[in-house]
N, C-alpha and C positions, 0 to 999 in steps of 0.2 A: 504494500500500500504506500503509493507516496503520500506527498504533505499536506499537501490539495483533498487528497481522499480522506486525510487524517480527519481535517478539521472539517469538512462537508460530513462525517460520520459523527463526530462532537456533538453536530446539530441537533442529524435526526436521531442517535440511540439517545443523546441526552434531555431535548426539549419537546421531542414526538412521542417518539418512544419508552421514557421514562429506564432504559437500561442503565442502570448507573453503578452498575458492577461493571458494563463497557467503560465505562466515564472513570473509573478507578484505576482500570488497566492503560487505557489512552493517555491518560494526565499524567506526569512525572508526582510524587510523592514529596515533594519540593516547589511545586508549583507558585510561580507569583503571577497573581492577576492585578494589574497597576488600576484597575478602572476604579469607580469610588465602592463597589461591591469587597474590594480588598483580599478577595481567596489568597491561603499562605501555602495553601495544600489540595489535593485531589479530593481529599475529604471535604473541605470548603469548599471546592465548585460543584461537589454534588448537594450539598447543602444549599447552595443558591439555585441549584436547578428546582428542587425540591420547594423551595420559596417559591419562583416564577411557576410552579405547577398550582401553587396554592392559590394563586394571584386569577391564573388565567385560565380556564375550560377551555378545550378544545382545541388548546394552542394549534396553529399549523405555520409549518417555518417553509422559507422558499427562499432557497438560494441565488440571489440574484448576481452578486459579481463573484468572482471567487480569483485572487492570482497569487502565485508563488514564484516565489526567486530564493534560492539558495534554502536559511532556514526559516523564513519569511513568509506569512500565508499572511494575504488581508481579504475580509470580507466585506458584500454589503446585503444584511439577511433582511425579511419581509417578515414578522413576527404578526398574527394574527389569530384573535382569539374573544373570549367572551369574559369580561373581569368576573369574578366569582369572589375574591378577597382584595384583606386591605391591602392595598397600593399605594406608596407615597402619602401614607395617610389618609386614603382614600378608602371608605368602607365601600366592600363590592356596592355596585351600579348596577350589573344584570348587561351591561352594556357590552355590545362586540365592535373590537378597537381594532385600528392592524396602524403600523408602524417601521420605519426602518431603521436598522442600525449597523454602525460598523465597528468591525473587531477585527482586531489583528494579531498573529500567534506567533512565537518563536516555537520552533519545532527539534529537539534535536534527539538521535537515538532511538525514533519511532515513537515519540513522547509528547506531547505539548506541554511544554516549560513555562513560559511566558507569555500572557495578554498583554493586551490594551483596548479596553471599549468604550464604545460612546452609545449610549440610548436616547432618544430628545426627549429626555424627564418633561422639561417643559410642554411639548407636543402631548408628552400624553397626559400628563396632569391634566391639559386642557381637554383633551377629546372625554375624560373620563367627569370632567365637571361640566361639560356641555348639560 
C-alpha cells in the first residue's frame, strides 16, 4: 500500500467504517497531530474519531483531492453527515451539514506519524446555528 492509499484508508476504516483496530495499526504509537484536536498517540486519534462518531450520524466522507510527494500526503475530504451531539458547544440540531476540510500527513515506515488539519469551525458553527 503506498501513502496515498495509507491515508484514503485513515478515512474510510476510521470515519465510515468505524475500524479502529485498523486506525491502531495504521497510526504510529507516537503519533502527533499539530491540529487544535492535539492527538499525542494512535490511541488519541481513535479517541477523536470516536468523538466525530458521536457528533455526527451517518457520516459519509468523499475524497476529493488527494496528493503525495515523498512522505507527504495532503488532503481535501467532503465530511457529510446529520449532527446527533454536542458540537463546538452545540447541542445536537437533528440537522444534516457536509463540509470541507484539509489534512495533511507525514507518512513514514507504512505508518502515519504526523498531521496537520484545518476544519472551518466557523462554517460549521454557522451551518449548525442556522
Amino acid at each position: 500500500m503506498d501513502n496515498k492509499e495509507l491515508v484514503v484508508s485513515f478515512f474510510t476504516e476510521g470515519y465510515s467504517n468505524h475500524n479502529y483496530d485498523y486506525i491502531m495499526e495504521c497510526v504510529a504509537e507516537n503519533y502527533i497531530d499539530h491540529s487544535p484536536a492535539g492527538a499525542r498517540s494512535n490511541a488519541d486519534a481513535v479517541n477523536i474519531l470516536k468523538i466525530v462518531e458521536g457528533q455526527f450520524a451517518d457520516l459519509k466522507i468523499k475524497v476529493l483531492d488527494v496528493f503525495s510527494e515523498n512522505e507527504m500526503v495532503a488532503t481535501r475530504i467532503l465530511y457529510d453527515g446529520i449532527h446527533i451531539g454536542t458540537c463546538m458547544g452545540i447541542p445536537a440540531t437533528g440537522k444534516h451539514i457536509s463540509f470541507e476540510a484539509l489534512e495533511n500527513f507525514k507518512v513514514a515506515d507504512g505508518k502515519i506519524v504526523e498531521s496537520w488539519g484545518y476544519w472551518p469551525d466557523k462554517e460549521i458553527e454557522q451551518k449548525l446555528k442556522a
